[in-house]
N, C-alpha and C positions, 0 to 999 in steps of 0.2 A: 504494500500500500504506500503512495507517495501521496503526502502529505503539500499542499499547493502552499505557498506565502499568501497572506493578503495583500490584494492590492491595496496601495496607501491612496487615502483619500485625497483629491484635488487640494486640498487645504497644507498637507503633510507634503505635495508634493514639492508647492510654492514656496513651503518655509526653509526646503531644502537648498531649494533654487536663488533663493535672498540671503540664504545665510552663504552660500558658497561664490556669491557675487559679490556681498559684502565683505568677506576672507582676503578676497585680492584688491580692495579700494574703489567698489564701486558703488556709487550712491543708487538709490530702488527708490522707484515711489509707487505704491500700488495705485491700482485702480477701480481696485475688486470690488463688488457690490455683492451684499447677500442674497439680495435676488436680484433677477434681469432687469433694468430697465432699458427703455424706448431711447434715451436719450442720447447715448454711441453706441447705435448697433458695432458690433465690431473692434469696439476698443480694448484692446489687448490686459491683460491683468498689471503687468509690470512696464514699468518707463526705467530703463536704466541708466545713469550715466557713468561714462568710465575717465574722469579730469584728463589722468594722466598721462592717457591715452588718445584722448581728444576724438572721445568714439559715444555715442548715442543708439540706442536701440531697441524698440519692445519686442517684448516677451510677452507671450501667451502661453498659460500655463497648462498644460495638459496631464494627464495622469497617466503610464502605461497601458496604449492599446485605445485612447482618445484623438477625437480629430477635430477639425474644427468646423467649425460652424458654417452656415454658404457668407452669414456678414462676415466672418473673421477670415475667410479665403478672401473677399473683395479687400478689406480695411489690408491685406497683405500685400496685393497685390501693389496696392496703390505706396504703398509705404514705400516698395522695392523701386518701384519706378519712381518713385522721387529720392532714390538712392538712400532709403533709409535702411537700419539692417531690422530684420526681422526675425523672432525664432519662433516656434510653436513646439512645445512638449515638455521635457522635465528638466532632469538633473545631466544626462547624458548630452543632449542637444545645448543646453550654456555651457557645458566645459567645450563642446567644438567649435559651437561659435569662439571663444575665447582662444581657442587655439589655431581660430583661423587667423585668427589677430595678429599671431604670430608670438604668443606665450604659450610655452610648454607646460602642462599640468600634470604632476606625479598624480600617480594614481598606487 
């Protein structure tokens, strides 16, 4: 019998994601709402800035095996083409973004 992990909740995912952006110096601002409103369809959970780096990007938080929404594919879309960076998912997807950056992350 094999025993599954739980999946961690949207919430557990995000705290992962803030605290491991916050580790290397970058400022998070949420965005999160407890429930949905009408008011940005499509705005991503995290605003991140990285000073040092002189790099800007939302993050949309996802949980393993989550997708996004049809507004949070549009609000992406539109981000990217206005050359902004965009991530979508958890813990794994900010360390590559950050390593796209061209910092190395021990694991």
């Amino acid at each position: 019998m094999t025993d599954k992990l739980p999946v961690p909740t949207e919430k557990e995912v995000q705290r992962a994601v803030v605290n491991f952006y916050r580790s290397i110096g970058c400022a998070v601002k949420s965005t999160s709402q407890a429930r949905r409103s009408k008011v940005a369809l499509g705005l991503p959970d995290l605003l991140v800035f990285w000073p040092s780096r002189g790099a800007f990007w939302f993050h949309e938080v996802k949980r393993p095996g989550g997708t996004l929404s049809e507004d949070q594919e549009r609000f992406r879309a539109f981000a990217t083409q206005c050359g902004t960076g965009f991530v979508g998912g958890g813990l794994p997807e900010a360390v590559a973004k950050v390593e796209s950056l061209g910092v190395t992350i021990l694991r």
